[in-house]
Steps between C-alpha positions, in 0.01 A plus 500: 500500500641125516805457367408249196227821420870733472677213329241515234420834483902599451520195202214692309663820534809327358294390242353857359855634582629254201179530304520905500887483453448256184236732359692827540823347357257396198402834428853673579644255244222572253599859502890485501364223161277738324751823591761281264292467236583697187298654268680377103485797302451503109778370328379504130725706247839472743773299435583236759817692632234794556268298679793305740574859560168592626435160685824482638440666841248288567713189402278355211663311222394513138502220318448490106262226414433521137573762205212560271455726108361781576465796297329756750775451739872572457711246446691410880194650671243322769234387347309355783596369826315213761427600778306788338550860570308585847587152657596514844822278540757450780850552475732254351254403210558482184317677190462302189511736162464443184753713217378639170732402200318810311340465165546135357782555175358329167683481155317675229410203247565553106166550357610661153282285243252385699128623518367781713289211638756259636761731579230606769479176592860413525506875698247346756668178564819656583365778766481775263223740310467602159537893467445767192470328210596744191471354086702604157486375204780259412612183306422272752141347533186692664486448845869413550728683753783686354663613822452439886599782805651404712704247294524174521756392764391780748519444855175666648233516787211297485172665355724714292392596171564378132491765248454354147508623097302309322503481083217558298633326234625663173313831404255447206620634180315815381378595123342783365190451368464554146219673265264276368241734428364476103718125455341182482395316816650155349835633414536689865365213730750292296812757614356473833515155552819472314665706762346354751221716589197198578229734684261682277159617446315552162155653503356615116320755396282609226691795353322613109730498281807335669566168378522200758758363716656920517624581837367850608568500890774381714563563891777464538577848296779470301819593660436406807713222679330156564583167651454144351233459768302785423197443304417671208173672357418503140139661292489366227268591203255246395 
């Protein structure tokens, strides 16, 4: 062999030498890389001293980025956290969490006075719900609330409940009903409406001899107790 030939062929030996060193340093660097790479656990529902704690052997900083309302979380705890769990991270990185500030606090508005109707309204614009709604009779108008639980001024969770007592206005006045039977029609239907009693019904009959315009049935019986808004049934002879 010449000696240009053993020049050569040594300078292409040189040349896989480098090529096959390059290639296995390559590879031995890509495994020392990916044996460094961590595995980030789970870090919802711990506190950020908890998760340090747990990261800290294998050097990864936490870093708080935002605080958030929450109400399934606790307030302090890890809400979420970027890179998610599962990521595989090296060393020296830092974790980005976000903190629950636990259920968002709302003042109970006054709603005594108002409508049913609008203090559900008012309930919805501020982040809260309407809850059992109970009624009494009392001096203040139908419909109106007499009393609110919790009160107004109450610091509470949003979506919590509003119980409310609502009035039914006053009660109605009750009367007994009297006995009309064998009295004239006119003279009754005249008490009636004098007292305030407007809803009646007349039918006549043909009764031999009973003169007209004699009442000889009534419902309600007499005695019984009756309201200004019942209606009242008269026969009446012909």
């Amino acid at each position: 062999m010449s000696l240009s030939a053993k020049k050569t062929n040594a300078v292409l030996l040189a040349l896989l030498f480098l090529v096959l060193f390059f290639a296995s340093a390559d590879i031995f660097s890509q495994l020392i890389y990916r044996s460094e790479l961590i595995n980030l656990p789970d870090l919802s529902g711990k506190t950020v001293d908890e998760a340090q704690v747990q990261l800290a052997e294998k050097r990864i900083r936490i870093v708080t980025a935002e605080t958030r309302f929450d109400s399934r979380v606790e307030k302090g705890r890890i809400l979420a956290q970027d890179p998610a769990k599962g990521s595989r991270i090296k060393p020296r990185r830092t974790v980005m969490v976000v903190i629950s500030r636990g259920s968002e606090q709302i003042e109970v508005p006054r709603l005594e006075g108002r409508s049913l109707e609008m203090a559900a309204q008012i309930l919805r614009t501020a982040g809260l719900r309407r809850g059992r709604v109970s009624q009494i009779h009392g001096p203040e108008a139908a419909g109106r609330i007499i009393a609110q639980d919790p009160p107004a001024g109450t610091i509470v969770g949003r979506s919590s409940a509003v119980d409310f007592l609502i009035s039914r206005g006053k009660e109605d006045e009750r009367y007994i009903m009297p006995d009309f039977i064998a009295k004239s029609s006119e003279s009754a239907l005249r008490r009636l409406r004098a007292q305030g009693f407007l809803k009646y019904v007349v039918n006549y009959a043909w009764y031999p001899d009973i003169g007209p315009g004699i009442i000889l049935k009534q419902s309600p019986v007499a005695g019984s107790l009756i309201l200004k808004r019942n209606e009242i049934h008269f026969e009446v002879s012909r």
